[in-house]
Steps between C-alpha positions, in 0.01 A plus 500: 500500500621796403642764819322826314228510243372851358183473340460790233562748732412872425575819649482889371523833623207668282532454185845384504503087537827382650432128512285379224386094560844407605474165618816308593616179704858426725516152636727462804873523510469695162638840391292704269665812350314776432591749176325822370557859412449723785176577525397148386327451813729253693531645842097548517528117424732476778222714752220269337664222656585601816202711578607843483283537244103361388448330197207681335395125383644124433630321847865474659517141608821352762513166566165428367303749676378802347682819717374780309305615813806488760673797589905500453568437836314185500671379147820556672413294801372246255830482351511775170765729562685801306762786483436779335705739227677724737566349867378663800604327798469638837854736493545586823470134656793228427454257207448247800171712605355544138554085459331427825184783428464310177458201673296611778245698332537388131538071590285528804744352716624506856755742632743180574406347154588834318870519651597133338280620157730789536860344529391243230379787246821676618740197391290414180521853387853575555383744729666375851756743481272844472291311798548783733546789270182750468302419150548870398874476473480169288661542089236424264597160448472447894131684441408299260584186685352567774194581326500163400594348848214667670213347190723186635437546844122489459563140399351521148410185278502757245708787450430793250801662420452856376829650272672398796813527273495799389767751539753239578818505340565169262692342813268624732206302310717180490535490860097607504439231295729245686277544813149489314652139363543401877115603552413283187683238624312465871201453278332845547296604137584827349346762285749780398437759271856630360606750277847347541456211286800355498469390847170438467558239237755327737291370698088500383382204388163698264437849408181713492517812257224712566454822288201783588398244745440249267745169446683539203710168533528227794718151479878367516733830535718431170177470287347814612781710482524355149133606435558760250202734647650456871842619333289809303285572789760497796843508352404739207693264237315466168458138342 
């Protein structure tokens, strides 16, 4: 059974529709990359799921059960959870603190049960040696990783992963992508929308193209970056 099934979801503002009868599947342990212009409608995709935003019609369903009447706080609980384009972690408490809030209020666990969430996240990350630091005085590679260590810390089955490489330097998304491998490898399922697609090709196993909210191409990700209207549409390249 497929982890998350949209049904022909829609949502506008107005008259403007950005997500016209997507519907889409990930089965467990999978990672779906997700490609479009900007403005394509991918990060209202990405609130769809989680609940930060209503679909005006069609149904969200996790794990079988249709959750397109939760609110994001109980999707996270339930095990859906995200980062978002630009990180904004608690500065002024330690990375230890932001971990452990994550856990706490995000995971809905215990105060004991967040601390050993924590120093896992912390050592799967690469983050154990900024443990103490405050958040605000982190590089952006640090912010981005811990970005994804506190969606981690909720204990997600299924991690959306929001341009969380973006503004990295080429080595700085090879480490990135290093650690999102380890988080593959425990088994968690992943939906990452990338502008970066070189490491986003290193390590999805389909692609979604979605264009004015519509998909424009979905399947393995050497065929659809072959698709010659994925390469006019996104890339700007001409058959």
């Amino acid at each position: 059974m497929p982890l998350l099934v949209l049904h022909d979801v829609h949502k506008s503002y107005g008259a403007v529709k950005v997500t016209d009868g997507i519907t889409l599947s990930v089965e467990p342990g999978q990672t779906l990359g997700i490609l479009g212009p900007n403005g394509a409608g991918k990060t209202t995709l990405f609130n769809l799921i989680s609940g930060d935003v209503r679909a005006d019609s069609g149904r969200v369903e996790y794990e079988g059960r249709d959750i397109s009447a939760l609110k994001p706080h109980q999707r996270c609980r339930g095990g859906i959870g995200r980062s978002y384009q630009v990180p904004q972690p608690f500065g002024n408490m330690s990375v230890f603190e932001n971990l452990v809030t994550a856990a706490c209020f995000g995971g809905g666990q215990s105060e004991r049960e967040a601390w050993g969430t924590a120093l896992h996240v912390l050592e799967q990350t690469g983050l154990k040696p900024f443990a103490n630091k405050p958040a605000g005085g982190l590089t952006l590679l640090n912010r981005k990783r811990l970005e994804l260590a506190r969606a981690l810390a909720t204990g997600p089955q299924l991690l959306l992963l929001d341009e969380i490489a973006g503004g990295l330097t080429e080595p700085e998304a090879k480490e990135l992508v290093g650690e999102l491998k380890r988080v593959k490898s425990a088994g968690v399922t992943m939906i990452w929308i990338e502008h970066v697609v070189h490491a986003l090709l290193s390590i999805a196993d389909r692609l979604f193209v979605i264009n004015f909210g519509q998909k424009l191409a979905e399947g393995e990700p050497q065929a659809v970056m072959a698709d010659p209207e994925v390469r006019r549409v996104y890339m700007g390249m001409e058959a």
